[in-house]
C-alpha positions as CSV (number, residue, x, y, z in Angstrom):
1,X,88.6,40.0,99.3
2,X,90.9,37.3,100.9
3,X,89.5,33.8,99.6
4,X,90.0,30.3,101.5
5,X,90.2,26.3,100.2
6,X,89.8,23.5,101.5
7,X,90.5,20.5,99.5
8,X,89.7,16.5,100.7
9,X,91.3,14.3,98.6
10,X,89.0,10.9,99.0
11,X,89.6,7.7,96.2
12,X,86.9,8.6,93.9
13,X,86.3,12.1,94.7
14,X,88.3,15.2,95.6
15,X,85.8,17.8,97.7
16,X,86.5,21.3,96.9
17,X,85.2,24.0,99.1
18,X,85.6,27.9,98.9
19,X,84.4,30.7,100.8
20,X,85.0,34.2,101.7
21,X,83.6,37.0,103.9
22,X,80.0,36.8,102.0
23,X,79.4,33.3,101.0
24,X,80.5,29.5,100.8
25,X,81.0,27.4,97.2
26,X,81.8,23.0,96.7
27,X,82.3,20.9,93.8
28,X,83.3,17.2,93.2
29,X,85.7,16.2,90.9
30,X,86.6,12.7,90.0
31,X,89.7,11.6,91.7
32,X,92.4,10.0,88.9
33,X,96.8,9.5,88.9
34,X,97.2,13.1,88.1
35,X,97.1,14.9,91.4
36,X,97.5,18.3,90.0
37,X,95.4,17.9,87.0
38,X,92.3,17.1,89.7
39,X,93.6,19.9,91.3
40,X,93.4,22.7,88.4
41,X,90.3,21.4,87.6
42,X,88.8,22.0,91.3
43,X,90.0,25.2,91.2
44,X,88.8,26.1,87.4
45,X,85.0,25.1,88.7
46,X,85.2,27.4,91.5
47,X,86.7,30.4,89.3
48,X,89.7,30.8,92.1
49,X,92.1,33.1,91.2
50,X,95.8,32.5,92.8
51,X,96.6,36.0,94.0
52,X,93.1,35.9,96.4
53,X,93.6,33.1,97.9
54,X,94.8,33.3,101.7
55,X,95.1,29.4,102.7
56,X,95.0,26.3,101.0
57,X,93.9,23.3,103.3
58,X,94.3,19.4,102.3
59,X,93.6,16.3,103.4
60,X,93.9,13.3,101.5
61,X,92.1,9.6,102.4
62,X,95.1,7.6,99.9
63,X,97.5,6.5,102.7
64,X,94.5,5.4,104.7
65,X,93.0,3.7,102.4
66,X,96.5,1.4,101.2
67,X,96.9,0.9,105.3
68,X,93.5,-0.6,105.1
69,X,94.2,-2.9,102.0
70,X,97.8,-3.5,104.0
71,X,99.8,-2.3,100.8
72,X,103.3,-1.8,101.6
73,X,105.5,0.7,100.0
74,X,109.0,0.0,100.2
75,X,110.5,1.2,103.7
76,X,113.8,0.7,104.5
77,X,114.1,0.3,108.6
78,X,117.9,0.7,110.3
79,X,117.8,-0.7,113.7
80,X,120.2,-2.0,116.6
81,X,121.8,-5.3,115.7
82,X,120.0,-7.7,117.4
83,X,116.7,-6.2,116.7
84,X,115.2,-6.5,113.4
85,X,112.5,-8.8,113.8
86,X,110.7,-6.2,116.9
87,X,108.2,-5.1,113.9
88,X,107.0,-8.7,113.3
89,X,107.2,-9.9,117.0
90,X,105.5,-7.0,118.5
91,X,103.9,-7.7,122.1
92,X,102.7,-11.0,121.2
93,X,99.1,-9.9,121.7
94,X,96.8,-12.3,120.5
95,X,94.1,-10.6,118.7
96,X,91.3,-13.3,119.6
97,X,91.6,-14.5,123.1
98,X,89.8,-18.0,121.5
99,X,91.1,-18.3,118.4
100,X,93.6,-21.3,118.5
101,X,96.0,-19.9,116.1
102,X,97.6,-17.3,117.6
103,X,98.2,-14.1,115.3
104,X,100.2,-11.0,115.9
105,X,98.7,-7.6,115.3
106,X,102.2,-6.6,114.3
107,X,101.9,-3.9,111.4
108,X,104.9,-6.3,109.9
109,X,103.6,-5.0,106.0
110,X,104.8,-1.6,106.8
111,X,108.5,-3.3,105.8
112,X,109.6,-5.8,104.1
113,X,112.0,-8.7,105.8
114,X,114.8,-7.5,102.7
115,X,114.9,-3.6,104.1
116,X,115.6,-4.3,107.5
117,X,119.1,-3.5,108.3
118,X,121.1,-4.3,111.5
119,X,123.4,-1.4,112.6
120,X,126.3,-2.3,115.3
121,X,126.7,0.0,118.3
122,X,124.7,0.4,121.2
123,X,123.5,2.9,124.6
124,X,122.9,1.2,127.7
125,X,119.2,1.8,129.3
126,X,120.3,5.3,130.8
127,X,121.7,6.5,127.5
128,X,125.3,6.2,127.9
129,X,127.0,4.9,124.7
130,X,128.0,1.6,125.1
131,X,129.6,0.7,121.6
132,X,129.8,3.1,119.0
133,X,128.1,2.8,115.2
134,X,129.7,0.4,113.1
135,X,130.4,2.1,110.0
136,X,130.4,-1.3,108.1
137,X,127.3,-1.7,108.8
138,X,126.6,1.6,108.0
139,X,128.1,1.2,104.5
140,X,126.0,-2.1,104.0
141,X,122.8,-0.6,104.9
142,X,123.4,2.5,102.1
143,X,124.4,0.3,99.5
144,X,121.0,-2.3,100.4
145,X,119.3,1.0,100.2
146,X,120.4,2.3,97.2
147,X,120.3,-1.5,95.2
148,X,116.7,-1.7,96.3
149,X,115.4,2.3,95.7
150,X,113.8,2.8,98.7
151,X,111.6,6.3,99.1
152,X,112.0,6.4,102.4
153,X,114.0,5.4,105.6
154,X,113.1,4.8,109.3
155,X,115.9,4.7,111.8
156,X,114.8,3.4,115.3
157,X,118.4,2.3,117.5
158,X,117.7,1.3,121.2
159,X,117.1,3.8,123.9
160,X,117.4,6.6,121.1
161,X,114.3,8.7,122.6
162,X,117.0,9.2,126.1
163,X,120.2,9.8,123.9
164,X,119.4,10.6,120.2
165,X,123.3,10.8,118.8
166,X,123.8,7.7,116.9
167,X,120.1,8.2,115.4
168,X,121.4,11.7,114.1
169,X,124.8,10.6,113.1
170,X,122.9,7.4,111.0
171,X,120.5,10.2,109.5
172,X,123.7,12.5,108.6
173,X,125.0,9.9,106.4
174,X,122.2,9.0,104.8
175,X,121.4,12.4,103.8
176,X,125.0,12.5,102.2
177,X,124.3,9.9,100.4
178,X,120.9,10.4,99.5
179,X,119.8,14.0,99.7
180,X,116.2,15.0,99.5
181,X,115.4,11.2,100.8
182,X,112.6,11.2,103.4
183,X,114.1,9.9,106.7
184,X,112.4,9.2,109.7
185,X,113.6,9.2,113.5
186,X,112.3,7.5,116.0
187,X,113.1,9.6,118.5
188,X,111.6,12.8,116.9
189,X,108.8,10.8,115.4
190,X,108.1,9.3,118.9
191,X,110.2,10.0,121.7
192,X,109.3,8.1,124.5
193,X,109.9,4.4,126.1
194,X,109.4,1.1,124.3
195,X,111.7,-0.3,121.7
196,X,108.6,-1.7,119.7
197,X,106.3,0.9,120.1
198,X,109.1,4.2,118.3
199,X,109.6,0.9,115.8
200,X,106.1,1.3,115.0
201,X,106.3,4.9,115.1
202,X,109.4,5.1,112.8
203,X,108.2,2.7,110.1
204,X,104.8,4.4,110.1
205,X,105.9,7.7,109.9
206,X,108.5,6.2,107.0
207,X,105.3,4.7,105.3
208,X,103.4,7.4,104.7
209,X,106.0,9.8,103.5
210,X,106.7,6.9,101.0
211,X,103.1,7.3,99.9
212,X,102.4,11.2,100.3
213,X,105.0,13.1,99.6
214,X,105.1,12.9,95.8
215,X,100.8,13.3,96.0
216,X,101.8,16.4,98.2
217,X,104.2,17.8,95.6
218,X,101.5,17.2,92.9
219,X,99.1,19.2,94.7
220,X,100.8,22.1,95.3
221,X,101.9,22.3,91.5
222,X,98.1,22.2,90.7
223,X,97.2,25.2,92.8
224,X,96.7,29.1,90.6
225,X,99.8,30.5,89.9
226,X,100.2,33.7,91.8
227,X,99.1,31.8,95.2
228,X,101.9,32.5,97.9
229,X,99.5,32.1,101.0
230,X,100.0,29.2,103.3
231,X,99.2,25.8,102.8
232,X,97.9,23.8,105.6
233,X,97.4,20.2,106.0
234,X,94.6,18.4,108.5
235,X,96.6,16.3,110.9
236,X,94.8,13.9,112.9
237,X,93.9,15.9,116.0
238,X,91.3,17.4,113.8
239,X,93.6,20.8,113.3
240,X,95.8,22.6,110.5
241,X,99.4,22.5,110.5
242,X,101.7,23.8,108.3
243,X,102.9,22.3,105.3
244,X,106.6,22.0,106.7
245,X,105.0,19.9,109.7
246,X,105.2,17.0,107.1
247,X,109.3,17.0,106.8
248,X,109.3,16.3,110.6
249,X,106.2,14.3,111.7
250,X,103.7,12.5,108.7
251,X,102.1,9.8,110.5
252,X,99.8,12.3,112.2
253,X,98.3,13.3,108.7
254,X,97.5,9.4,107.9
255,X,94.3,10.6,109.7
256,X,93.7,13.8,109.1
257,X,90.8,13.3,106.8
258,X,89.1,11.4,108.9
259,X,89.6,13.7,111.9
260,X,88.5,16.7,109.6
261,X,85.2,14.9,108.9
262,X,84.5,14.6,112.3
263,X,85.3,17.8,113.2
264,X,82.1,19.0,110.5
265,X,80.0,16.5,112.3
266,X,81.1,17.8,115.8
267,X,79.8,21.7,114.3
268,X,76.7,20.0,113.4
269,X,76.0,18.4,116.5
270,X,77.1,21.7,118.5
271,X,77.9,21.6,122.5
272,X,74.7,20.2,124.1
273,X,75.0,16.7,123.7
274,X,77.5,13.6,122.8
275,X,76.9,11.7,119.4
276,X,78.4,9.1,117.2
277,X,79.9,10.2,113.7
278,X,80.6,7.9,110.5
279,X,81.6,9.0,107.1
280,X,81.2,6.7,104.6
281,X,82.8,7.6,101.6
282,X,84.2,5.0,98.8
283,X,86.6,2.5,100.3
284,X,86.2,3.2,104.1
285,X,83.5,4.2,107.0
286,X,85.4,6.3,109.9
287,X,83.6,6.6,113.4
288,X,84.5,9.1,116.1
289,X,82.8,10.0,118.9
290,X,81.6,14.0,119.7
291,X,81.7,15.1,122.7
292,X,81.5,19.1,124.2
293,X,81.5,20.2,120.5
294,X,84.5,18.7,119.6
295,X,85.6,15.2,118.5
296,X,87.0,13.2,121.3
297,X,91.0,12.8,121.4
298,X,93.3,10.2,122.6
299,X,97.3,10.0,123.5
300,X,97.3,6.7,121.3
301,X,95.3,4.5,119.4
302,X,94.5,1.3,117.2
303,X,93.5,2.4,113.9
304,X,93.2,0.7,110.9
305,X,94.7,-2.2,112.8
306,X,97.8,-0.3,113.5
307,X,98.5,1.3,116.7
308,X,99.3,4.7,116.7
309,X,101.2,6.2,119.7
310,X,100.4,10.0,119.0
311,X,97.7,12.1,119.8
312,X,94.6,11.9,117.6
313,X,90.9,11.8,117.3
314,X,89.7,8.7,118.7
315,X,88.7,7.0,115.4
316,X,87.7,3.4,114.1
317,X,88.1,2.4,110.3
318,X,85.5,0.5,109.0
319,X,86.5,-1.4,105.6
320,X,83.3,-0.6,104.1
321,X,82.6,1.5,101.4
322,X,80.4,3.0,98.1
323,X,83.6,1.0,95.4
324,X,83.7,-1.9,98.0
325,X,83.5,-4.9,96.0
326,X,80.6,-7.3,97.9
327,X,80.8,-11.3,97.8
328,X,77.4,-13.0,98.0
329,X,78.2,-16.9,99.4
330,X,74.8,-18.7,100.8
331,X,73.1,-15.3,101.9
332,X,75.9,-14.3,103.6
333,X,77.2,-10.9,102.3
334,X,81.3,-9.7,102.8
335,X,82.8,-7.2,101.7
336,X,86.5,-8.3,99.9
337,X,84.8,-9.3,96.6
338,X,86.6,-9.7,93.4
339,X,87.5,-7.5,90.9
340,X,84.5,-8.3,89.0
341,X,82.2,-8.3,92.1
342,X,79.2,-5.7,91.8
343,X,80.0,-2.7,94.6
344,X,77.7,-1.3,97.4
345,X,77.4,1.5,94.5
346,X,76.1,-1.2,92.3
347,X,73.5,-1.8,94.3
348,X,72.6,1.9,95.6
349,X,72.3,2.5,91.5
350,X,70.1,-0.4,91.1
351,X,67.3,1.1,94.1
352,X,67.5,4.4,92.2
353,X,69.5,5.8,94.9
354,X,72.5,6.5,92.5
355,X,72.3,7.9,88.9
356,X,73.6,5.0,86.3
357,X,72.8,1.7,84.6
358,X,71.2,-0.7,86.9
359,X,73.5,-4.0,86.8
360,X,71.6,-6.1,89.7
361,X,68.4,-7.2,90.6
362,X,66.7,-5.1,93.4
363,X,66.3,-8.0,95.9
364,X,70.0,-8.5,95.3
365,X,70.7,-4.6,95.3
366,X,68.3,-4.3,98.8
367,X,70.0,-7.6,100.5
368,X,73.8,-6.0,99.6
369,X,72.3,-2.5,100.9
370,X,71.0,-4.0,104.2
371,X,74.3,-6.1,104.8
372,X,75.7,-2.7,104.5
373,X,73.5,-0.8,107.3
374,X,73.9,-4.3,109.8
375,X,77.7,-4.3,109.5
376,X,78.2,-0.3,109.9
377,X,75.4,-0.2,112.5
378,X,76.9,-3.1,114.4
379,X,80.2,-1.1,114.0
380,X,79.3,2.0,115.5
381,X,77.4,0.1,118.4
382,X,80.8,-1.7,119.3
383,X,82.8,1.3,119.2
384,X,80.5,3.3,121.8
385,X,79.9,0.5,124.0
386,X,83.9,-0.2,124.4
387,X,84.1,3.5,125.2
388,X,81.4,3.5,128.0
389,X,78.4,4.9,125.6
390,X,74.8,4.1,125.5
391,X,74.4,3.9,121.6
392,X,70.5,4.2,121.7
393,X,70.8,7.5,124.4
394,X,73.2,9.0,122.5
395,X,72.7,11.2,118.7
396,X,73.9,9.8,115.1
397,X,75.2,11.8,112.8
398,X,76.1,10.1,109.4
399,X,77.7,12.4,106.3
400,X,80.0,11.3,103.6
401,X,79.1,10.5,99.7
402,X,77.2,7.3,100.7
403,X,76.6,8.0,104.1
404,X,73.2,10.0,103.6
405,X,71.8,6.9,101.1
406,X,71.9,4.4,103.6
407,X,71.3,6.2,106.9
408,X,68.0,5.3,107.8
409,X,68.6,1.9,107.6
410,X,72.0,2.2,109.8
411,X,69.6,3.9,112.2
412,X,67.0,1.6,111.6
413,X,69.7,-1.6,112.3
414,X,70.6,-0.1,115.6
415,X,66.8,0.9,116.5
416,X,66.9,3.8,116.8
417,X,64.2,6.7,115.8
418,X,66.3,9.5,114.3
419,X,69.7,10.5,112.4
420,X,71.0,13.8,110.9
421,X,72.6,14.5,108.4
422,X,75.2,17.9,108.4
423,X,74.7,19.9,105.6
424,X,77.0,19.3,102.2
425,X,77.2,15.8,103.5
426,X,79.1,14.4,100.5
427,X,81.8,17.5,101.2
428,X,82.0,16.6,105.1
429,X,86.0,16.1,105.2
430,X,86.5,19.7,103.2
431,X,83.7,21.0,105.4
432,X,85.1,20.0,108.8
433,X,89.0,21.6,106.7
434,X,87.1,24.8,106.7
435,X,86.0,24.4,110.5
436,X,89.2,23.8,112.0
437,X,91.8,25.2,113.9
438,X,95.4,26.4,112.8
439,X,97.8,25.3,115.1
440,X,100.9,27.0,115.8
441,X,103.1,24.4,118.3
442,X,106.5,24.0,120.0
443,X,107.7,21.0,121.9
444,X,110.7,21.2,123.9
445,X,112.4,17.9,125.3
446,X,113.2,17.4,128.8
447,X,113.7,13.8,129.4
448,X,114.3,13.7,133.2
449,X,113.0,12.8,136.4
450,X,111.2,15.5,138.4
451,X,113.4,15.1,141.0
452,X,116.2,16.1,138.8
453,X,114.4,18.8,137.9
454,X,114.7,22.2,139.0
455,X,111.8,24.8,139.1
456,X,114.1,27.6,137.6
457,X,114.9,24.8,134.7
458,X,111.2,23.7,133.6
459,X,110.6,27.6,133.8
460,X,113.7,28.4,131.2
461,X,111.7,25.4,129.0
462,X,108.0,27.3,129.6
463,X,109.8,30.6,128.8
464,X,111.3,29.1,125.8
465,X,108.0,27.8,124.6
466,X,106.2,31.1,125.1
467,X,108.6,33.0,122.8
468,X,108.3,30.5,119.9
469,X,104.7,30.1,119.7
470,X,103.4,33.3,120.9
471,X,101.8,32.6,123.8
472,X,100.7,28.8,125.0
473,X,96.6,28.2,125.3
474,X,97.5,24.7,125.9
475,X,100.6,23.0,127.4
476,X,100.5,19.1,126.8
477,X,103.2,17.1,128.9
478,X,104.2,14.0,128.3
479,X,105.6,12.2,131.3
480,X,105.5,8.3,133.1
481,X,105.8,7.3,136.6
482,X,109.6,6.1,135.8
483,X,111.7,6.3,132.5
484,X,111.1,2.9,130.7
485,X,107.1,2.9,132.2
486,X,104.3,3.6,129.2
487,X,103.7,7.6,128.9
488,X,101.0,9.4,129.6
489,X,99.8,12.8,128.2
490,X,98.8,15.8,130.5
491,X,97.3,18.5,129.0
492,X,97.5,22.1,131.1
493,X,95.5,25.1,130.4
494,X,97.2,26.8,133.3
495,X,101.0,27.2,133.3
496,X,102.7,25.2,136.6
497,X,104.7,27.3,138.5
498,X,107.3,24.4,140.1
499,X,107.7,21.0,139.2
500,X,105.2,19.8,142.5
501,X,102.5,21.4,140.4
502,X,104.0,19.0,137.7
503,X,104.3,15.9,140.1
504,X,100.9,16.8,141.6
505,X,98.7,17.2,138.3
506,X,100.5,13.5,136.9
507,X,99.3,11.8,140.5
508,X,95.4,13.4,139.5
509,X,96.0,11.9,136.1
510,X,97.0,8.0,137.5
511,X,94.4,8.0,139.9
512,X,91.6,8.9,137.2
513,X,92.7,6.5,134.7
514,X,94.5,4.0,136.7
515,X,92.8,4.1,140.3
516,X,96.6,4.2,142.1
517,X,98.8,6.6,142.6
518,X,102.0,6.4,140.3
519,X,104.6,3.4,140.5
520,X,107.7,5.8,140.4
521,X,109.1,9.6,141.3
522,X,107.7,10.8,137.3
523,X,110.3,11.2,134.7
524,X,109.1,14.3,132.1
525,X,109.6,13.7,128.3
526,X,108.7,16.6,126.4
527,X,106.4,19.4,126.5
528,X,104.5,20.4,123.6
529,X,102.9,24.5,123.6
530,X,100.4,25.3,120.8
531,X,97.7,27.7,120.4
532,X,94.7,27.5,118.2
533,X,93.3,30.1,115.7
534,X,90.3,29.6,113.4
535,X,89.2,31.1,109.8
536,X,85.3,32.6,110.0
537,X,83.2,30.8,108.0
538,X,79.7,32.5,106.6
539,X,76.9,30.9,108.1
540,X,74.6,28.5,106.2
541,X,71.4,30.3,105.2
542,X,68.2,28.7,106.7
543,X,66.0,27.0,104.5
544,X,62.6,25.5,104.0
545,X,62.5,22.2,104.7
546,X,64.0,20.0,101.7
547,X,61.3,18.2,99.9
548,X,61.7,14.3,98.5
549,X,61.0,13.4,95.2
550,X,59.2,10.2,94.2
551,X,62.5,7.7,94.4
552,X,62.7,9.4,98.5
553,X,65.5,11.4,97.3
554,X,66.3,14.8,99.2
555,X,68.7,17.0,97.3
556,X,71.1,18.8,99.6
557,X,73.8,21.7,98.9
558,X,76.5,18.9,98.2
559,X,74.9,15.2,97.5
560,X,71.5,13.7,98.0
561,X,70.1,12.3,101.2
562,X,67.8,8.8,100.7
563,X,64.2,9.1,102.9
564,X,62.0,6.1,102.8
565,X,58.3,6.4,103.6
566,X,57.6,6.3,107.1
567,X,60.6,9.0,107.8
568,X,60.0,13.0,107.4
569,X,63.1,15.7,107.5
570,X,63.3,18.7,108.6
571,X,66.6,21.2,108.7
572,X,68.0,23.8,110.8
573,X,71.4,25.9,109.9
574,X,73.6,23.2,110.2
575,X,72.2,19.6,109.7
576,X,68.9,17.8,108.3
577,X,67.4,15.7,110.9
578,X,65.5,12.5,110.0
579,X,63.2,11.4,112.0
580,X,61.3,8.3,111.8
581,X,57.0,8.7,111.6
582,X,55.6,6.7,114.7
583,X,51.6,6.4,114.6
């Protein structure tokens, strides 16, 4: 019988799950340096041989976690001369309309001032060269690269998403000189207008191929020998990809552990209503919003205080977690302690909520633990209220390893009467792995103005499409009201038939997110075709309801679930609901 894995890789845990046709199997095992040790160990607790198993998913929380701490990680960036300081200049945003030092958002970490290199030649705003690559700067920029060992390269040269050639040329001669080194493109990485924005794009994607790619490797190494099914990594859309997705676009997996954990609380909360998710695990709480059964998406995003210009669950990153060090100054409780500050784990340990010595005092444990629940509640009412959500009219569903120990008092914090929990809370991420999709997708670039383009031409693209994926459920379009404008994504269930259908369904988009009708004829970038397919999972046996033992512990399939008096719990097939005892 065909067996199935999903593995979340989290920064003091991996989650291991298993199942087959007839029944569904986790275990925990302490995250450490040797991927593929943690790995074979997984896999030994389970009793996995490699021969049965049909996919291997992974996710892993390390990239996100090092974007949160800003840790940078050696980039090189080549870029038009004239251009190397777009990564630190950015859009001048200011991040606090009242603060009266101005600071830029900028993602300027990502690389250091050293690895940018200045490449002469340039195309005009149409794509037309202008002046061709300078190959001294060429030879400069390998020999900086090669003195300094960098793991990984982004190229981003102006206007390179209309006319890619000196981008490919550039990559050509790095890969000469350094073969197997991870190179990223802007214009495949992010093909679309904005000169900052593909900068962002490129470094990023260059970032977390620096980071990844050798934990990656690791991984694979530590799976059974005689496995030769697919392995499939959670992207940040909340669906599987296949492994080679991560030579030609990585940035999208920076979330994928996040997005699979909201795709478990999205099975949980099922199709009836909208809730809020957060997974708290160790370094980070991640909120997403569930709407229709499945987590809500955007074209681009903020996250982690980086904006991300590629489709994606919409997500906020919370820097709060179980081995979050806590500072205690005056009452006031933050978490960016030292190295020898007590942890949120300290003090869940301390109120018996957490096997271990007890280090604190329980009035310091209980003030830490309640800091906690005010920042995270006060969190997750931000995020719905910027997104046009009623927080106290809408449900909360909180999983993760700490998640379940601290959720009444989240709920409590934003007054409200109730929260579930999924079941195997403390295995969400490999949970939500075992829920999702596999995606098989195609994009195609176009990169002209509908008026230049001909109905038998987008049909020759659709047709093109079609053959390479199958057979398109969804067709996602990216297009703007005139080349150098902001894109927008379309997605199409239907196939259009001419490019008015094209024009037509970009004027419905402008008018429901802008309120005008579109500033220009509409200039089409790409088109992306994928259809989804999903792995049956065996349903979760009902059970009486769980029972709390005299510390208000609730033991769960996959961690424990804290329940103060004056809250009961009941359970249904997918989640434990807590609901709090009004007289």
């Amino acid at each position: 019988m065909s067996t199935h894995l999903a593995v979340d890789f989290g920064a003091s845990f991996a989650d291991f799950v298993a199942w087959d046709g007839q029944g569904l199997c986790s275990c925990k095992v302490p995250t450490g340096p040797d991927i593929a040790a943690v790995t074979r160990q997984g896999v030994a607790a389970l009793g996995l041989a490699g021969p049965a198993l049909e996919t291997v998913r992974m996710v892993t929380t390390a990239p996100l976690n090092a974007l949160l701490d800003r840790a940078g990680a050696g980039v090189a960036l080549l870029t038009t001369r004239g251009f190397a300081d777009t990564l630190r200049l950015g859009r001048q945003n200011r991040v606090s309309l009242y603060d009266p030092v101005a600071r830029s958002p900028a993602p300027s970490f990502l690389v250091e001032p050293d690895d940018i290199h200045e490449i002469g030649g340039r195309n005009d705003a149409s794509g037309a060269e202008v002046t061709p690559l300078d190959a001294g700067d060429i030879d400069a920029a390998i020999a900086a690269i090669r003195a300094r060992g960098n793991p990984a390269v982004a190229v981003c040269l102006l206007f390179s998403h209309l006319a890619p050639a000196h981008e490919l040329a550039l990559a050509e001669r790095l890969r000469a000189a350094f073969p197997g080194l991870a190179i990223s493109l802007s214009h495949v990485v992010d093909p679309a207008p904005r000169e900052y924005d593909r900068t962002v794009s490129a470094a990023l994607d260059a970032w977390v191929a620096a980071r990844a790619t050798a934990d990656l490797a690791a991984f694979r190494a530590g799976l059974p020998d005689g496995f030769a099914g697919d392995l499939l990594l959670g992207e940040g859309r909340g669906v599987l990809v296949p492994e080679g997705s991560f030579a030609r676009q990585r940035a999208v997996l920076l979330t994928g552990a996040p997005a699979a954990a909201a795709r478990a609380g999205a099975a949980a909360v099922g199709g009836t209503q909208d809730a809020l998710v957060i997974d708290i695990g160790s370094q980070s709480a991640d909120i997403a919003l569930v709407r229709g059964g499945d987590p809500v998406a955007v074209d681009y995003g903020r996250y982690a205080g980086v904006d991300i210009r590629a489709p994606m669950v919409d997500m906020v990153s919370v820097p709060l977690g179980g081995a979050r060090r806590v500072r205690v100054e005056a009452g006031a409780v933050t978490f960016d302690g030292e190295a020898d500050a007590p942890t949120l784990d300290d003090a869940l340990t301390a109120l018996g909520r957490l096997p271990g010595p007890m280090s604190l005092a329980r009035a310091e444990a209980q003030q830490i633990v309640s800091a906690a629940a005010a920042q995270l509640a006060m969190a997750l009412i931000r995020f719905a209220t910027r997104r046009n959500v009623d927080p106290a009219r809408t449900g909360l569903y909180v999983m993760g390893g700490t998640g379940p120990l601290i959720a009444t008092e989240i709920a409590t914090a934003m007054g409200l009467g109730a929260v579930t929990v999924p079941r195997a809370p403390a295995v969400a991420g490999a949970m939500g792995l075992a829920m999702a999709p596999r995606r098989t997708e195609a994009t195609a670039r176009v990169d002209r103005a509908l008026d230049d383009l001909t109905d038998a031409a987008l049909a020759d693209q659709l047709d093109r499409l079609d053959a390479e994926v199958g057979w398109a459920q969804v067709l996602t379009l990216t297009l703007s009201a005139r080349a150098q404008m902001h894109p927008v994504q379309l997605a199409l269930t239907a196939r259009p038939g001419t490019v008015a259908e094209v024009r037509a369904a970009l004027s419905r988009a402008y008018a429901d997110q802008f309120g005008v009708a579109p500033p220009g004829p509409g200039h089409l970038f790409a088109i992306r075709a994928h259809r989804d397919a999903r792995t049956a999972l065996p349903p979760l046996a009902r059970r009486d309801a769980p029972k709390r033992d005299a510390l208000g512990l609730v033991a769960t399939e996959a961690g424990a679930i804290h329940l103060p008096d004056g809250w009961r719990i009941a359970e249904d097939t997918a989640a434990h609901v807590l609901t709090k005892v009004t007289l």
